[in-house]
N, C-alpha and C positions, 0 to 999 in steps of 0.2 A: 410449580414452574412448568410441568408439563400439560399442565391445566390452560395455564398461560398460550404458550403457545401454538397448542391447539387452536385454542380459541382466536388467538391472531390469525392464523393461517386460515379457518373458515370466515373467519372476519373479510380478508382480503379476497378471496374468494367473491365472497357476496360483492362488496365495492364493484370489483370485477363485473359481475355480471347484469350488477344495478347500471353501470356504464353504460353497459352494452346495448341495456334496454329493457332487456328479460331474457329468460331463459330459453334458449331456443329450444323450439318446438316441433313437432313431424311437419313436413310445408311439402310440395309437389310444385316444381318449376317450371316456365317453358323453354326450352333456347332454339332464340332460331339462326340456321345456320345455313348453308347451300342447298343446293339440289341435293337429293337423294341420291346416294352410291357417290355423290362427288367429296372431295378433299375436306371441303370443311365440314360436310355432316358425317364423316366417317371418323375427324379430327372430336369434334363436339362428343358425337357418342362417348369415343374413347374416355374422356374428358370426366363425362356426366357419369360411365361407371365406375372413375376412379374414386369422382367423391363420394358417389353413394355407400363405395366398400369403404371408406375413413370415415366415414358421418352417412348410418341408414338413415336418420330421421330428416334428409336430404336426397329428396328424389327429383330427377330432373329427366322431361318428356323433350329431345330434340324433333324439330319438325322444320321443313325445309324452306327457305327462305331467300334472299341476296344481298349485294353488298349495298345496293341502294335504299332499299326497304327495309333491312334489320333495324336502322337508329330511329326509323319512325317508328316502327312495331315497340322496340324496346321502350320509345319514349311516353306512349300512348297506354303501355299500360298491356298492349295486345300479346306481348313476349314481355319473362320477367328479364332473358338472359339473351345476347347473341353475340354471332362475330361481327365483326367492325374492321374497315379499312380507316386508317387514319383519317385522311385527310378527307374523306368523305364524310365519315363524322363530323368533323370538326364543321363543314358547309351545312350536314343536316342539323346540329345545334345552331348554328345562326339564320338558317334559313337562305342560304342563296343561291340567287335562282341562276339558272334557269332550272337547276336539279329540286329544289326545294322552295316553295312558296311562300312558306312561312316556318319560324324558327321550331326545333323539338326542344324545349327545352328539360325536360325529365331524363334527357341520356345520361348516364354516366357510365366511368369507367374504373375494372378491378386490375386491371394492367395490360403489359404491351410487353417485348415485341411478340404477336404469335405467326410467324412466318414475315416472310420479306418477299415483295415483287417489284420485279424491275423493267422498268420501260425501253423498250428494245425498237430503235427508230433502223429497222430494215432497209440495205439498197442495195439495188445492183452495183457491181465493180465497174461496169460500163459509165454511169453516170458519172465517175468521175470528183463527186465529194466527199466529204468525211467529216461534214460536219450538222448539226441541225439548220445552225443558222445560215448556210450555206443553201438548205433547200430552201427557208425562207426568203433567200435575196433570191433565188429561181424563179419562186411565183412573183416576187414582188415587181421581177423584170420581166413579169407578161410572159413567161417560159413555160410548156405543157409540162405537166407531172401527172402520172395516175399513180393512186395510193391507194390503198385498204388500212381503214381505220377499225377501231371496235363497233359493237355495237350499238344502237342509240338504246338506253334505259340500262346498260350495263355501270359499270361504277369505274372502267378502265377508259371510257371514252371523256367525261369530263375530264380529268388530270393531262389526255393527248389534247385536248381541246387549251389549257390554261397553258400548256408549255408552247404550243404553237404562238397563245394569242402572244407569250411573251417577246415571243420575236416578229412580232407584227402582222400574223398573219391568220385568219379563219379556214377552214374547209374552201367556205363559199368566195373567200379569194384564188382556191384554185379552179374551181369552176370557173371563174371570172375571166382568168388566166388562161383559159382553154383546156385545161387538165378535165380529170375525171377524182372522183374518190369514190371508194365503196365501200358501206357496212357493212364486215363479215363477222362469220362467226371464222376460229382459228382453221380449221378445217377447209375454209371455203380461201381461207387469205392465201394456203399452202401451194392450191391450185392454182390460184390467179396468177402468183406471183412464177410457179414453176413454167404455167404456160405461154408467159412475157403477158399476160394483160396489166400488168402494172411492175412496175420498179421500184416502189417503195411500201414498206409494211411497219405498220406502229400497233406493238404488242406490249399487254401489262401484265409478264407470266415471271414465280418463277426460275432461276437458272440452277440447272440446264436447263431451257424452254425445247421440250421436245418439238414442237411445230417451228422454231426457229434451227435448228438442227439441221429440221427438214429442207427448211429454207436453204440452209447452206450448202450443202448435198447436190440440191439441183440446181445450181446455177453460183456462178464465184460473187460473193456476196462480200459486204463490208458491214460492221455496223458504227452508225454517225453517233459523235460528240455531244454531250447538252454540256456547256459552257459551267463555270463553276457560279456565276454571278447568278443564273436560272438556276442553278440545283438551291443558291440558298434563297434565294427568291420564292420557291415552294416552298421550301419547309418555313419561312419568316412565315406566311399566308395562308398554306393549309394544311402544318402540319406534318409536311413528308418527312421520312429520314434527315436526317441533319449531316451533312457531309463529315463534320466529325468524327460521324462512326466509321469511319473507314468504309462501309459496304453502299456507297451508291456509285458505283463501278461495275463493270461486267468484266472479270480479269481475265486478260490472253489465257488463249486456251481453252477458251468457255465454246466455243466453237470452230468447226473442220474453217482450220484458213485465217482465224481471228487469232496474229500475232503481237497485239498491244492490249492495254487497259484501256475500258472505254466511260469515260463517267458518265454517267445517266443520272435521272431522278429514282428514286427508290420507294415505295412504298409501304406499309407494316400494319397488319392485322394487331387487333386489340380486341380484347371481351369486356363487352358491354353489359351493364346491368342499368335499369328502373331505377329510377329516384326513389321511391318507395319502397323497395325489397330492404326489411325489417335488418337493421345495421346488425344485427348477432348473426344472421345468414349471411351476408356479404363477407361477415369477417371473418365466419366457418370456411368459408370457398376461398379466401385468400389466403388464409392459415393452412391450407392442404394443398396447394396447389406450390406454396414456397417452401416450406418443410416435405415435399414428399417429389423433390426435384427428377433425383434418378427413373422413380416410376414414370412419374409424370413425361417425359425426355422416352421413354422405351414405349409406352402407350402409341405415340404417333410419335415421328419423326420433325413434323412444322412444332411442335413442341417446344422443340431443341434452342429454337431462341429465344424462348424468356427465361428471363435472370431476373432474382429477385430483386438484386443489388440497384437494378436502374429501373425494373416494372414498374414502379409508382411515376415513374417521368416518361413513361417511353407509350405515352398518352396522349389523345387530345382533345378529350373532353374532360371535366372536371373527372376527381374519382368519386364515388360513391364512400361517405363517412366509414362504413365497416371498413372497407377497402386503406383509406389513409388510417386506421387506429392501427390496423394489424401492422403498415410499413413502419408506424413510428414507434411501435413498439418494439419491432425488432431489428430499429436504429437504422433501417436502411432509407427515411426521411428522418431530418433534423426538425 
């Protein structure tokens, strides 16, 4: 009898790893992630030596990267591993332009959320609104505005670009309009805004956004409304946070003077892997990263928002096979 079951339990064993594919093997990965010293390659590191200490035969080279460019590196083959902003993936899998020419289709994904950013439509108390769509009936009535937008090739400026178009309005309608807008980096928006060369500022940071802080400090500020019909409107189309979760909101208090809730559209990091990274690796890295929560949550701080229980949804690119066997086998997909 004990012969028996023995032999059942390496039986099932083997089934096991026949599934899988094979037996995983020593492999050397790349993930690309931020700039160097910034948030996500200091997040990635962390990350890459947790799993290495759970699984040596699992080594992973971070090398620096952005939010634009990861889902093509990862889909081409050129990174096995990276970060990922939602909805940007979701544009770099289909290919849409103006950000993307043509579709990735090799991206996939081992889960979400890994941090949250939220889109912060700055204004002066002078102006007088308190809403988005409020600054777009401004341009649309031929009214000056200067603004500071992100920067062109960042991954913060399409999503300010899709929430404006939805209330009818481009950049190059406020030029039109006689306004101004300018490309900054955060640094450059703090100045512009502190020294009145503009009254409105659209940031993808997030909260507390120290650069909006700053904002607030120098000058009595407000921050504008996005509509609830436009929060679900992103997420229907690329992806974003889904108002459901409660967190596409900036809650009173979030900033010196800011005494209400402010809905925004929301944003969510995701890790990305290759279509081809061997399904007994992916489901190594997703088996240690959901079983070793605490660590994983104490390593980095942007950690703290994935949950295993909704990881597998909280995507927007397909998952990667290793990826959905590990959810549904520990029932957290049906």
């Amino acid at each position: 009898m004990r012969r028996l079951v023995v032999l059942s339990v390496l039986f099932s064993l083997l089934l096991g790893t026949m599934a899988l594919g094979a037996e995983l093997k020593p492999v050397t990965l790349t993930w690309v992630a931020g700039g160097v010293g910034g948030g996500w390659y200091a997040q990635a590191g962390a990350i890459a030596a947790l799993i290495n200490q759970k699984e040596p035969k699992i080594s992973i080279k971070v090398v620096p990267g952005g939010g634009v460019t990861n889902p093509v590196q990862v889909s081409s083959g050129d990174a096995d591993l990276g970060w990922g902003i939602t909805f940007v993936d979701k544009m770099a899998l289909m290919g849409v332009p103006p950000l993307y020419s043509k579709p990735n289709p090799k991206v996939r994904a081992i889960g979400g959320y890994f941090g949250y950013y939220q889109i912060h439509f700055v204004a002066a108390a002078e102006t007088g609104i308190k809403t988005v769509k409020e600054l777009a009936e401004l341009v649309k009535a031929g009214k000056s505005v200067r603004i500071a937008v992100p920067m062109k090739g960042t991954s913060d400026l399409p999503i300010v670009e899709k929430i404006l178009g939805y209330y009818g309005i481009t950049l190059e309608d406020i030029k039109k309009a006689g306004g101004e807008y300018f490309h900054a980096v955060y640094a450059d928006m703090i100045s512009l805004y502190k020294d009145r060369h503009i009254d409105f500022v659209i940031t993808h940071l997030s909260i507390p956004a120290a650069a909006v802080s700053e904002m607030f400090i120098s000058r009595k500020s407000i921050l504008l409304s996005v509509s609830e019909d436009c929060i679900d409107a992103m997420s229907r189309e690329l992806g974003t946070v889904p108002r459901e979760t409660g967190l596409c909101v900036i809650p009173s208090g979030t900033y010196q003077g800011q005494d209400y809730d402010t809905p925004t559209v929301t944003t969510a990091g995701e890790l990305l892997v290759n279509a081809d990274v061997p399904e007994i690796v992916v489901y190594t890295i997703t088996k240690i990263l959901c079983e070793n929560l605490q660590e994983l949550w104490t390593v980095h701080p942007a950690n703290k928002t994935f949950d295993p229980k909704s990881g597998a949804r909280n995507v927007a690119v397909p998952l990667h096979p290793g990826a959905e066997r590990y959810y549904r086998e520990a029932g957290y997909l049906k």
